[in-house]
DRENSE-677842 format. One line per field, with one value per residue (C-alpha): chain; residue number from 0; x, y, z. Coordinates in nm, 2 decimals, padded with zeros to 4 digits. Each point is the difference from the previous one (the first is absolute). Layout:
// DRENSE-677842
chain <- A  ...
resi <- NUM  ...
xx <- X  ...
yy <- Y  ...
zz <- Z  ...
This chain:
// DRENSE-677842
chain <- A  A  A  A  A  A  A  A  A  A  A  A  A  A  A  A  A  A  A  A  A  A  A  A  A  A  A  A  A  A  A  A  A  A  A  A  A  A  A  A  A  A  A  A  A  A  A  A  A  A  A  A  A  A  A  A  A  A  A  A  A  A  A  A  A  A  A  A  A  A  A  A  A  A  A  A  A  A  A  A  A  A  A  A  A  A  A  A  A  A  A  A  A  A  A  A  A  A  A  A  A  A  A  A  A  A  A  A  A  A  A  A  A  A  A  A  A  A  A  A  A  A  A  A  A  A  A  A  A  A  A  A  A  A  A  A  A  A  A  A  A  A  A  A  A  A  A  A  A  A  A  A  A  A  A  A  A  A  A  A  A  A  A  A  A  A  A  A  A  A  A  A  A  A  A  A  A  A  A  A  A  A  A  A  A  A  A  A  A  A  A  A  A  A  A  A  A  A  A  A  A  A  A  A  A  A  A  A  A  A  A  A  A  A  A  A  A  A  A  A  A  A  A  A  A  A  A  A  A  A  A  A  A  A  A  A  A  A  A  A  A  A  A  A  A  A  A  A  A  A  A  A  A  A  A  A  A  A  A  A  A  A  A  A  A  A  A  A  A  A  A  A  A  A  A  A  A  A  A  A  A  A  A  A  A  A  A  A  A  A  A  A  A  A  A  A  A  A  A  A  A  A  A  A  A  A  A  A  A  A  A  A  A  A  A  A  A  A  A  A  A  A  A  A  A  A  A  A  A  A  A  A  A  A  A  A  A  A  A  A  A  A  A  A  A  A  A  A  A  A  A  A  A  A  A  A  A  A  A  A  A  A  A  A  A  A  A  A  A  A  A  A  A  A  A  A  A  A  A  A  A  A  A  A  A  A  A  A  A  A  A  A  A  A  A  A  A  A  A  A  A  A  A  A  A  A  A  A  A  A  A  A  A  A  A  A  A  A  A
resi <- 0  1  2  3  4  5  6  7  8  9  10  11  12  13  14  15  16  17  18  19  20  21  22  23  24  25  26  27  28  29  30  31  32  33  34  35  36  37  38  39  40  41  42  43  44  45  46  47  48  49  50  51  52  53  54  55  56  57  58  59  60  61  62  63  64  65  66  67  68  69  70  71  72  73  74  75  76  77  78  79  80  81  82  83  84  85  86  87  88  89  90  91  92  93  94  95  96  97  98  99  100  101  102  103  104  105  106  107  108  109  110  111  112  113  114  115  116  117  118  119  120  121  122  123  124  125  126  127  128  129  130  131  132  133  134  135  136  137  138  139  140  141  142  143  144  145  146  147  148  149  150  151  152  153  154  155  156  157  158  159  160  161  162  163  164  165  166  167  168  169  170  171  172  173  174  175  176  177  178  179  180  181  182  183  184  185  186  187  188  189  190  191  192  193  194  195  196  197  198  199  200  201  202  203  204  205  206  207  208  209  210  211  212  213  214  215  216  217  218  219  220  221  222  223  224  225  226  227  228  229  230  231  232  233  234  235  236  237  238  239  240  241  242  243  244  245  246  247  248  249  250  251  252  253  254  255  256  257  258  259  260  261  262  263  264  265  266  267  268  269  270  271  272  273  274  275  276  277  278  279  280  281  282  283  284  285  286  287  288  289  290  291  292  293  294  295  296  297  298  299  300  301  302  303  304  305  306  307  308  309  310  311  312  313  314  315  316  317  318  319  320  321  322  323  324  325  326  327  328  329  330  331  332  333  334  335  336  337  338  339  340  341  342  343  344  345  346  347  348  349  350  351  352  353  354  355  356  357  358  359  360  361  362  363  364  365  366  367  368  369  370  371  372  373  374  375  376  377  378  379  380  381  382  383  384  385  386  387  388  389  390  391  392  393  394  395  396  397  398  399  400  401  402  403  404  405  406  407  408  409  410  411  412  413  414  415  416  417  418
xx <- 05.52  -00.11  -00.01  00.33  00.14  -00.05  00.12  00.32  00.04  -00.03  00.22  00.25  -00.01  -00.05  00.37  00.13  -00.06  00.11  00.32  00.05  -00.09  00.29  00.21  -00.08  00.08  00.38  00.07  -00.13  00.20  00.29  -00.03  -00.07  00.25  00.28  -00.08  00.00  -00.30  00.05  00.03  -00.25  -00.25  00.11  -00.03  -00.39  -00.06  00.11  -00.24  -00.26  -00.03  00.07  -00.25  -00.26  00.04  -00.06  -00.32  -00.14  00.07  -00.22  -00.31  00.22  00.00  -00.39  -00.06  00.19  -00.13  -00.35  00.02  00.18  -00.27  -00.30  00.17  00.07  -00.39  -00.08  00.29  00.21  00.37  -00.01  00.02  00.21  -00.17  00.19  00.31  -00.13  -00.04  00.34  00.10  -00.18  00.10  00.40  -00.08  -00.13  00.31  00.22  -00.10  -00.04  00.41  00.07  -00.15  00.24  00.22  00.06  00.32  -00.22  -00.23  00.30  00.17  -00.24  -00.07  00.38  00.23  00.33  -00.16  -00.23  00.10  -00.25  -00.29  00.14  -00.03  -00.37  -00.09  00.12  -00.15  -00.32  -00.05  00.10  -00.26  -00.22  00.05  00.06  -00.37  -00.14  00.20  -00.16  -00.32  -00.01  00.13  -00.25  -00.31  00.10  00.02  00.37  00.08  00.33  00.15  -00.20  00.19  00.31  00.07  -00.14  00.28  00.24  -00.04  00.10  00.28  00.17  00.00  00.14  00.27  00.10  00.03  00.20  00.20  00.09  00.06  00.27  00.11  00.09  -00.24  -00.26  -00.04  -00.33  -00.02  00.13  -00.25  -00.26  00.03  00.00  -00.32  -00.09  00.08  -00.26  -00.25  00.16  -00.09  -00.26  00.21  -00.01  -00.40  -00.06  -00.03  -00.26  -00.23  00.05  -00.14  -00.33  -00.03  -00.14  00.11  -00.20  -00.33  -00.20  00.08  -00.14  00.06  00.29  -00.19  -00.20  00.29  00.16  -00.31  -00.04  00.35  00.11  -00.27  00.08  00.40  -00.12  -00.22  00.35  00.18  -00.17  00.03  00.35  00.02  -00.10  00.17  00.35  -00.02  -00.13  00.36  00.05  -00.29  00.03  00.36  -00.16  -00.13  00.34  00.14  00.29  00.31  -00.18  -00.33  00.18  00.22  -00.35  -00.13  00.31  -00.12  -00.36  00.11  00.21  -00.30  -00.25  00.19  00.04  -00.35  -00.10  00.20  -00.29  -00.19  00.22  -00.04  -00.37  00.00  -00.04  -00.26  -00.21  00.07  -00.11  -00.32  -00.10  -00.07  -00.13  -00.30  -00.05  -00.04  -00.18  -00.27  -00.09  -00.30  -00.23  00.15  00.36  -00.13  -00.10  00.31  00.18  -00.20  00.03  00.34  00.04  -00.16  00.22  00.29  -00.05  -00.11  00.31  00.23  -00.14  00.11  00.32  00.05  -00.04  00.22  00.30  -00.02  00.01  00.31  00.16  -00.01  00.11  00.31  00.01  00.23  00.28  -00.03  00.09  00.33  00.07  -00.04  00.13  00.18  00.01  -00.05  -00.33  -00.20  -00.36  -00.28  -00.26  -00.33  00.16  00.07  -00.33  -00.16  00.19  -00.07  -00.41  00.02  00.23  -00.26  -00.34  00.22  00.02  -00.39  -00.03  00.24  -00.18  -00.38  00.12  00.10  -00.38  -00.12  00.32  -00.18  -00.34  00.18  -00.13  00.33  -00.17  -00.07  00.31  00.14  -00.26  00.09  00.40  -00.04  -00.16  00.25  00.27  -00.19  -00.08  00.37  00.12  -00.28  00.08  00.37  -00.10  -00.25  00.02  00.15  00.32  00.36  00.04  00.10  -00.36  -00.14  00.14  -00.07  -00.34  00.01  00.05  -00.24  -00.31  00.01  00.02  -00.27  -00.30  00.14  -00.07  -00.35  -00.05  00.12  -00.25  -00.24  00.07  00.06  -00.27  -00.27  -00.26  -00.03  00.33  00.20  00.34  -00.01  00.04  00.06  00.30  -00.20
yy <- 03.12  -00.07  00.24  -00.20  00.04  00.31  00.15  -00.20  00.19  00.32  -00.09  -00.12  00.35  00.21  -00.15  00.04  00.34  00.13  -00.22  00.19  00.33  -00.05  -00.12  00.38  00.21  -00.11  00.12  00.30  00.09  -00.15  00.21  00.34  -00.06  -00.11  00.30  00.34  00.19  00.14  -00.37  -00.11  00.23  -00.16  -00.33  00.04  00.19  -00.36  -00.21  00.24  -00.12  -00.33  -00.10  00.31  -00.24  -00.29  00.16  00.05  -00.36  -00.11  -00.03  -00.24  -00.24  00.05  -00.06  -00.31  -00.16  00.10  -00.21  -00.27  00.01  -00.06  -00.31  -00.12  00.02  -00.16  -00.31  00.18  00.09  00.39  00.09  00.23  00.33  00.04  -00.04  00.26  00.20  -00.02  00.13  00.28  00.10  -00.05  00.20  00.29  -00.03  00.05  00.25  00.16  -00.07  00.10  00.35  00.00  -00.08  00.32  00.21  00.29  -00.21  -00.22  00.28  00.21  -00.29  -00.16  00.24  -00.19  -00.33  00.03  -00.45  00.00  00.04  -00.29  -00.21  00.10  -00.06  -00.39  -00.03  00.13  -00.28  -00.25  00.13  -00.07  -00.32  -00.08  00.12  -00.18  -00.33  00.11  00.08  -00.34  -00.23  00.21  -00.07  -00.38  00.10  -00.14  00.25  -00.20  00.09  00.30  00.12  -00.12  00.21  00.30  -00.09  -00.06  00.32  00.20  -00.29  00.07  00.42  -00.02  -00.27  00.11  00.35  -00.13  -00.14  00.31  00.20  -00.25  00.00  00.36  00.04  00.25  00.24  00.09  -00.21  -00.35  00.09  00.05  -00.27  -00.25  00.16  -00.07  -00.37  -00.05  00.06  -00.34  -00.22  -00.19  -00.20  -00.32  00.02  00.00  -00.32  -00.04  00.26  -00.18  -00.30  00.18  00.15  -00.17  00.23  -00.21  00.07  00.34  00.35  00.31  00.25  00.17  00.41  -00.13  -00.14  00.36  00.17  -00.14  -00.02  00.33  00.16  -00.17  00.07  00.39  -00.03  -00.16  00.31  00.19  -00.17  00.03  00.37  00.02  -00.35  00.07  00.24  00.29  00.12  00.10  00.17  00.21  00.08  00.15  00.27  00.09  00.32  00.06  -00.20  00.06  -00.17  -00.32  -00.03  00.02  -00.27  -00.23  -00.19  00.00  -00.20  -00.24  -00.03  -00.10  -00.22  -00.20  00.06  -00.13  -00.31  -00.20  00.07  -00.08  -00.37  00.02  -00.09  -00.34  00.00  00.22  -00.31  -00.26  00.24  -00.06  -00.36  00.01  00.23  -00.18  -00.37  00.20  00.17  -00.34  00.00  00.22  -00.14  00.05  00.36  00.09  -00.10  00.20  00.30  -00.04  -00.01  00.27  00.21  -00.10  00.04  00.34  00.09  -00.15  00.19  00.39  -00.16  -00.12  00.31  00.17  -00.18  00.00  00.39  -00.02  -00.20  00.16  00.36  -00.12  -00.23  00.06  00.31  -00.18  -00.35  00.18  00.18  -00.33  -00.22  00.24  00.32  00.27  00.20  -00.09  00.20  -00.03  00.07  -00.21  00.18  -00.10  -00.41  00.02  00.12  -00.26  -00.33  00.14  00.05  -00.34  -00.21  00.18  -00.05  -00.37  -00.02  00.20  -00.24  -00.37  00.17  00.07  -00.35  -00.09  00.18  -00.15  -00.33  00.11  00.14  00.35  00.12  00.36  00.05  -00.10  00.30  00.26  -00.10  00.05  00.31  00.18  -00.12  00.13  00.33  00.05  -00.01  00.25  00.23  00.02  00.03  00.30  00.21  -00.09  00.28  -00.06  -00.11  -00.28  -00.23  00.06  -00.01  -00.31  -00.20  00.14  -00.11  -00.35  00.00  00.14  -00.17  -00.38  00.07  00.15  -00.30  -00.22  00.09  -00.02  -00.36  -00.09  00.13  -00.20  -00.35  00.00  00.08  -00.23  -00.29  -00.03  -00.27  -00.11  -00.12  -00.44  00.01  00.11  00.17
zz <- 12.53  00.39  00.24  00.15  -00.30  -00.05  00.36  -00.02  -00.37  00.17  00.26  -00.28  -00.18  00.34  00.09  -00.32  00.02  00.34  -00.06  -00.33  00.19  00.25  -00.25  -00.16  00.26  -00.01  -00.35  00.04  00.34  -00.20  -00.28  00.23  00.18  -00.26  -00.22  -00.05  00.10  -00.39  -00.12  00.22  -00.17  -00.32  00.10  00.18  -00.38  -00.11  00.27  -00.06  -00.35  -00.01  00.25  -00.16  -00.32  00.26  00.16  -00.38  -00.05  00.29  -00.18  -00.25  00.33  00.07  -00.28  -00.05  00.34  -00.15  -00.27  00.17  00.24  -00.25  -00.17  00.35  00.11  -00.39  00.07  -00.29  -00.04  -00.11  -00.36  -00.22  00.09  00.30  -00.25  -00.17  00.27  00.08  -00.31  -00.03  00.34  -00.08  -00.38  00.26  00.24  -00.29  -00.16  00.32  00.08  -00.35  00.07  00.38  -00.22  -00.25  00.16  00.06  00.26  00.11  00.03  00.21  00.24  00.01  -00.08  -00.08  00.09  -00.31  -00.04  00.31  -00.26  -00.19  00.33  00.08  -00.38  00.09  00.34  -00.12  -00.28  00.26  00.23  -00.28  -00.04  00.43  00.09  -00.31  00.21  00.36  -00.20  -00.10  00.30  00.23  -00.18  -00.05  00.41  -00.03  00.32  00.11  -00.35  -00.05  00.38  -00.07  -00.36  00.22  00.26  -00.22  -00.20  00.35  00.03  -00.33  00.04  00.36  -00.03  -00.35  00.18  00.28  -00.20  -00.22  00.33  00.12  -00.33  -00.01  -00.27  00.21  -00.27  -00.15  -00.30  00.18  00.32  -00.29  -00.17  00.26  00.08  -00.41  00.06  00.21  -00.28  -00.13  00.29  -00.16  -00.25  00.25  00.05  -00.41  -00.05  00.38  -00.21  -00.34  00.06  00.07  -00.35  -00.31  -00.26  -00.30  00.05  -00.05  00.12  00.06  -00.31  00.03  00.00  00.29  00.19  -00.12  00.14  00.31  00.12  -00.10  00.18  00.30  -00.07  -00.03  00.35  00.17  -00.18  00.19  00.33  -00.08  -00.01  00.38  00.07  -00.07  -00.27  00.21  00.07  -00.32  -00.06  00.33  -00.16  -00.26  00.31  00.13  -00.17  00.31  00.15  00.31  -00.08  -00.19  00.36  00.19  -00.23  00.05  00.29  -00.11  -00.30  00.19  00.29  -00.29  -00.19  00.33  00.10  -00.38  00.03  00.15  -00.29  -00.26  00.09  00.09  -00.36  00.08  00.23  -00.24  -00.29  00.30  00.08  -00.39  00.01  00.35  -00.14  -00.32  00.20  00.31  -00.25  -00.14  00.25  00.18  00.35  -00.09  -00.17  00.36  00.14  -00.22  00.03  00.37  -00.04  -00.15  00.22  00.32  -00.20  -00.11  00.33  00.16  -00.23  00.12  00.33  -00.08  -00.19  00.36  00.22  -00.27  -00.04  00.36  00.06  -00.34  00.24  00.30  -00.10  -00.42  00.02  00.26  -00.22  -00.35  00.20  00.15  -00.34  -00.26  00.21  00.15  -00.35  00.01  00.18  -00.02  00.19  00.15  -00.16  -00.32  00.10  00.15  -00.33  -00.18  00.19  -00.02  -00.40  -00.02  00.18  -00.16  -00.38  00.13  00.03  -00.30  -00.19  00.15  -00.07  -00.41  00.00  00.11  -00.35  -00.15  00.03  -00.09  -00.33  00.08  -00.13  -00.06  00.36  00.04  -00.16  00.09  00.37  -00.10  -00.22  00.33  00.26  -00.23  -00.12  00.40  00.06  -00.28  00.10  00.33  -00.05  -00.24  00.22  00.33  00.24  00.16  -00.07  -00.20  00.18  00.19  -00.31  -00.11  00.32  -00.05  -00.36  00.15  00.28  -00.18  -00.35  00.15  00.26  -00.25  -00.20  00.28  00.02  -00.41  -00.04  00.33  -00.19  -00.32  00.10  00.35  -00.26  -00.02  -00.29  -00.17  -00.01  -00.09  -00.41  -00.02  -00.39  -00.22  -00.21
């Protein structure tokens, strides 16, 4: 792929996603707005895990583009192991809805809406199978269909929801499964992505595709607990009425600040290819490693200026957008938008060693951002709503450094081969 090419691919995908950010935005005023602050809890329970489930299916994207990527460079169609990966990845979903599943845990996180963990089961094997479809067309660097399933993902959850709403049918379970449907959106693009695969020939054994992608899956896990799963585990901290009512608007400010990365998913699968075809040489090795640098320098300086405008005008924009209820203050949005933007730097470095198939790194680097944030959450002085913005601020930014430290080191490359 030229440099042309590959600039209007990014341009492809950098659309898709802010069209599919604003398209986000909307279903989550909707849904604030339209419920009860009670349901409303029960409901972002609900987002939290479906797209935690879609966060640990990332690396089933990566690693899809990955190989797509490598036949690509060889003239090839990709073979079955990216089948397989799929596979193994949906096996893991399901057990893991199974488990939501059991009345006690559907129970605990639904109350009487325990058919929500019968939804997310669904939209979680669908997500297995849509990132192994944007894995695909992104590595065969088909970026107009690659944007257009991301778009229409975004599409189906919003208008489905709109339509529900005029419907009359705005309670939790209708709002939640139009956000479910989404998860389906890539049943148009299959047969874009099929026509790449040549499911004949030879394929990686299936305890190494096991290996690898379940590593990865366990890294993304764990991205996931401070990605949208860090509500929940800050819930676990609240022992008064008082401190859950504090935490109210700190859940709703981070699932909005979080949005962003839930669909820097895929830029992280369009970063894989880019370093597999970059490392092919020493020159585009230098380019990448230059890039690198810049872009992890520019993100501490993004970080800035967003915690700066998330004090100054965060608190007035969540009243405006979501109500008066929602008071929070602008230490806590500035905190927010810096961890949002150093977890986006954090997310696009792990998908450098993604395609160097460093998958160990990948978890050592995730482990500590996630132990960094329970720690601090634990042990650090203050109330805890301090101590959960602090939780946020401190584990992305020593994670920041960590993954600079792993992929600007000198002499490694992305891997060319499947095996």
């Amino acid at each position: 792929m030229t440099e042309k090419t590959a600039g209007r691919s990014l341009g492809t995908v950098g659309i898709a996603v802010l069209i599919a950010a604003g398209l986000g935005y909307p279903l989550l005023i909707v849904t604030a707005r339209t419920l009860s602050p009670a349901d409303n809890a029960v409901f972002l329970t609900f987002w939290g895990i479906v797209f935690g489930v879609g966060s640990t299916l990332a690396p089933v994207e990566q690693e899809l583009s990955r190989l797509a990527a490598v036949a690509d460079v060889a003239g090839k169609r990709a073979n079955a192991t990216g089948l397989r990966t799929v596979a193994v990845a949906a096996a893991a979903v399901g057990l893991f809805g199974l488990l939501v599943a059991l009345p006690p845990v559907s129970e605990r996180l639904f109350g009487e809406h325990t058919v929500l963990a019968l939804v997310a089961l669904a939209s979680g094997l669908a997500f297995a199978v849509q990132f192994g479809t944007r894995g695909t067309l992104i590595g065969f660097h088909e970026a107009k269909s690659f944007g257009g399933l991301v778009v229409s993902e975004a599409a189906v959850r919003i208008g489905l929801l709109g339509l529900f709403v005029v419907l009359g049918l705005n309670g939790v379970v209708p709002l939640a499964i139009a956000v479910a449907a989404g998860s389906f959106a890539f049943l148009p693009f299959g047969f874009r992505a099929r026509k790449h695969l040549d499911l004949t020939g030879g394929a990686e054994p299936w305890g190494v595709v096991a290996r690898r992608i379940l590593v990865l899956m366990l890294s993304a896990g764990l991205t996931a607990s401070v990605l949208t799963g860090y509500p929940a585990i800050v819930k676990l901290f609240a022992t008064t009425r008082e401190e859950l009512e504090a935490l109210s608007g700190l859940f709703l400010a981070l699932t909005v600040a979080r949005l962003p990365l839930l669909l820097l998913s895929p830029v992280q699968a369009m970063a894989v290819p880019t370093v597999v075809r970059l490392s092919q040489d020493e020159e585009g090795h230098g380019k990448l490693r230059a890039l690198l640098v810049k872009g992890s320098a520019g993100a501490f300086g993004l970080a800035a200026v967003g915690a700066a405008f998330g004090w100054l005008i965060g608190p007035w924009a969540v009243k405006l957008l979501f109500g008066a209820q929602y008071d929070v203050p602008g230490w806590v949005l500035a905190g927010l938008v810096w961890s949002s933007v150093l977890l986006g730097a954090v997310m696009l470095l792990a998908a450098v060693l993604v395609a160097r198939t460093e998958g160990a790194k990948v978890l050592v680097l995730w482990a500590l951002v996630a132990a960094l944030s329970v720690l601090v959450l634990t042990f650090a002085p203050g109330d805890l709503v301090l101590r959960a913005v602090l939780g946020l601020v401190v584990a992305p930014t020593i994670g920041a450094f960590v993954a600079m430290a792993f992929v600007l080191r000198p002499g490694v490359r992305a891997e060319t081969s499947t095996g």
